[in-house]
FILO-721263 format. One record per residue (C-alpha): residue in one letter; x, y, z. Coordinates in steps of 0.2 Angstrom, whole numbers, plus 5000, padded with zeros to 4 digits. Layout:
N
REC_residu_x_y_z
REC_a_X_Y_Z
...
END
This chain:
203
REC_residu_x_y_z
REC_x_5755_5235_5398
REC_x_5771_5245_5398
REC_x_5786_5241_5386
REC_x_5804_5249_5388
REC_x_5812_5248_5371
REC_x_5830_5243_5373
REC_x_5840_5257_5372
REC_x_5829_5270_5372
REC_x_5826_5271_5392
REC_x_5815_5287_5390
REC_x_5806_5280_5378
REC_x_5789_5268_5380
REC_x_5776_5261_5372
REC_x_5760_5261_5382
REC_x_5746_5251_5378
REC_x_5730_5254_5386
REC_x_5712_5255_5380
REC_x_5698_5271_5388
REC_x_5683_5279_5383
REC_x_5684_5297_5385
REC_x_5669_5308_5383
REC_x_5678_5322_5372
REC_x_5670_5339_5369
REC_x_5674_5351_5356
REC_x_5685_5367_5361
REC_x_5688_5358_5377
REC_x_5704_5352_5385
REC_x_5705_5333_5392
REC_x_5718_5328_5402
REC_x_5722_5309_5407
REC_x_5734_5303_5416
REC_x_5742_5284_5419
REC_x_5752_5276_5433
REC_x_5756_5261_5431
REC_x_5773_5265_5427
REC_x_5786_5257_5441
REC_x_5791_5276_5444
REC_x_5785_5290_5433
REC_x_5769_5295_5427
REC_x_5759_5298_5409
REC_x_5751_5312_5407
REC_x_5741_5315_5389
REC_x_5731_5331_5385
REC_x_5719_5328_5371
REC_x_5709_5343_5362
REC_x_5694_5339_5352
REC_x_5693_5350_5335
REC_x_5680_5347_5321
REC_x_5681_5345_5304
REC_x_5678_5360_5292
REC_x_5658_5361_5290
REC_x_5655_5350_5305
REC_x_5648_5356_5323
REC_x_5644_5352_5338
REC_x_5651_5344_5356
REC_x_5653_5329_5345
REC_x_5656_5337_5328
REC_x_5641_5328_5322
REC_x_5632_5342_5315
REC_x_5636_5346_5297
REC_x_5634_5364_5292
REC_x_5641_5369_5275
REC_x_5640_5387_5270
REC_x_5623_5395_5263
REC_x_5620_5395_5247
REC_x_5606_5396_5234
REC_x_5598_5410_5243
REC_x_5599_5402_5260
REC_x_5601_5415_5274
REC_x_5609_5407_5289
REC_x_5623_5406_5301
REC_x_5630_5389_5308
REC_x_5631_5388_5325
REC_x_5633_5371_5339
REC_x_5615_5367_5336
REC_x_5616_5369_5318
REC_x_5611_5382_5306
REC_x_5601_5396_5314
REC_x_5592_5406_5300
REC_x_5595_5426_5302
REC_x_5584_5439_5308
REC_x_5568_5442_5295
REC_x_5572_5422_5285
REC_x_5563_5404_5292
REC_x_5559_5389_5282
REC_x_5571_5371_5283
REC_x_5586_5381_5273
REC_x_5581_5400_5280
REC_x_5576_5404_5262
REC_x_5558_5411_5266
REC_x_5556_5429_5271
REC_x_5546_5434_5285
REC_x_5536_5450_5282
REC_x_5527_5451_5302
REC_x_5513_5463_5296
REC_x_5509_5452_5280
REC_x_5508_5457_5261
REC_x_5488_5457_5260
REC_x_5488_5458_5238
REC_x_5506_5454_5236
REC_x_5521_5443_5240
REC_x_5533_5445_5255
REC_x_5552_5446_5243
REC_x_5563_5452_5256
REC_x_5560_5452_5275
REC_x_5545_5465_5281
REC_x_5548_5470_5262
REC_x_5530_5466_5249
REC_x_5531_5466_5233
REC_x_5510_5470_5227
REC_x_5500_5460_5215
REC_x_5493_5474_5199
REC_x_5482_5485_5208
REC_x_5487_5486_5223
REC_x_5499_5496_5234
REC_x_5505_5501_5252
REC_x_5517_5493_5264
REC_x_5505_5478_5265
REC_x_5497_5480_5249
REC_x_5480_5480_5256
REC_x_5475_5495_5246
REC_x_5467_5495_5231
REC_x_5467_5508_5215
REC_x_5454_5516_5210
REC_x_5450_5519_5193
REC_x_5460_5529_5183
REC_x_5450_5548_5183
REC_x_5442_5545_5198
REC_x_5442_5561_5208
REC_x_5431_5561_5225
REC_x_5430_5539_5226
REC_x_5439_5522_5234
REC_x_5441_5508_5229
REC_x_5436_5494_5244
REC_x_5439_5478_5237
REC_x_5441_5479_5219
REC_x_5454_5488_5212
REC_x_5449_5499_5196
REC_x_5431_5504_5205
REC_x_5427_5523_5209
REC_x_5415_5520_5225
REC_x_5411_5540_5227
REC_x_5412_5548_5244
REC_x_5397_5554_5253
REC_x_5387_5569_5241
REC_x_5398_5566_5226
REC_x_5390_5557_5210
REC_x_5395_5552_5193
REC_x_5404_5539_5184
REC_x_5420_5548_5191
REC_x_5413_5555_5207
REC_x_5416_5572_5202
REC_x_5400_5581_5202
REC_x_5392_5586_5219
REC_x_5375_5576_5221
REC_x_5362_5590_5226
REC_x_5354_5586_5241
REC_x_5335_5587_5237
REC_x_5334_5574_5228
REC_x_5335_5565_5244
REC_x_5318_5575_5249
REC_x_5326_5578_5267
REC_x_5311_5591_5271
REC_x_5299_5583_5284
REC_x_5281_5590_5286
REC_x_5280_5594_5271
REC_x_5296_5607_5268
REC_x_5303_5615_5254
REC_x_5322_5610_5248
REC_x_5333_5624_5242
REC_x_5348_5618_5236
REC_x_5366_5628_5241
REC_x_5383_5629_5231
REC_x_5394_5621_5246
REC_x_5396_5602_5247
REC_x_5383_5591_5258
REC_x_5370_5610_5260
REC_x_5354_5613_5259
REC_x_5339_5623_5265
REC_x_5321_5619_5272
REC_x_5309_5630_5270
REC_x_5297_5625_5284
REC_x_5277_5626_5284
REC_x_5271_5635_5297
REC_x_5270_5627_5315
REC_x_5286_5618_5309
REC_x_5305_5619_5314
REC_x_5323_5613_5315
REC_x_5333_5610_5299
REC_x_5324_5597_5292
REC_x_5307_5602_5299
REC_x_5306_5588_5309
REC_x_5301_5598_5325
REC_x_5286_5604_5328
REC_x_5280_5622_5335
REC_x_5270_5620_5349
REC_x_5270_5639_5353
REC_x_5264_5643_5336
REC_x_5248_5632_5340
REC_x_5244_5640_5354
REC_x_5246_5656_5345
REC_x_5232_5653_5334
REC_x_5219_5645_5347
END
């Protein structure tokens, strides 16, 4: 329906009724001709309230807060790189923290006797010298041919009787040495070979 206001020829009151699919950031332009000679022409642009997103501006996305880690976009708040969880509050540490906690992202925080970038190694006991810890932290588990309550004295490696055929052990100052003293008809470095050619020798 078109009404010309008397007086006013240039101005009209246009009634009419349309659904229009509006999209945010996007110009729409509609146009009307059911004037006796002239034509309507609107130009509508959609723009969303502060904090609301979206084609339709349905999405509401206020500013982080409380530790939340995101940025809002069209489809909503999207949680920066290294943060997840509903409100982008969680870290992500990708390697995991073993012994620990994950605080910041790829960034552990270890439980009390524990370090490393993924806290999965443990602390030996305080004076140990040649020992690890596997799975309990405060342990001293002595490397191979050293003893004690500290790991700190070489074990000798005769008291492992390693002389076959009834060899001698003779003990050495270096780490993890020792000497066979072989019988007679009798070789290698445990003794564990025997001479062949030595029988023969005495046929």
């Amino acid at each position: 329906m078109n009404v010309t206001v008397p007086g006013q020829p240039n101005f009209i009151v246009f009634f009419k009724q349309k659904a229009l699919n509006l999209k945010r950031n996007k110009e729409h332009r509609y146009s009307e001709r059911n004037l006796s000679n002239a034509k309507v022409e609107i130009g509508l642009n959609l723009t969303c309230d502060e904090n609301y997103f979206g084609d339709d501006c349905t999405l509401l996305c206020e500013p982080p807060k409380n530790g939340s880690h995101y940025t809002c976009t069209d489809l909503g708040p999207k949680c920066d790189l290294g943060w997840s969880g509903p409100v982008c509050d969680k870290p992500i540490c990708e390697n995991g923290c073993g012994n620990g906690n994950c605080v910041a992202p790829n960034q552990c925080s270890c439980n009390n006797g524990w370090f490393g970038l993924k806290c999965d190694q443990c602390q030996t006991r305080k004076g140990c010298v040649n020992g690890f810890c596997s799975k309990m932290p405060g342990t001293c588990l002595c490397k191979p041919n050293w003893g004690g309550k500290n790991c700190d004295k070489i074990v000798d490696k005769c008291l492992e009787n390693p002389c076959m055929n009834g060899g001698s052990c003779f003990s050495e100052a270096l780490l993890d040495h020792y000497k066979c003293a072989c019988l007679d008809g009798f070789t290698g470095k445990k003794c564990e070979t025997a001479n062949f050619c030595f029988c023969a020798k005495n046929l």
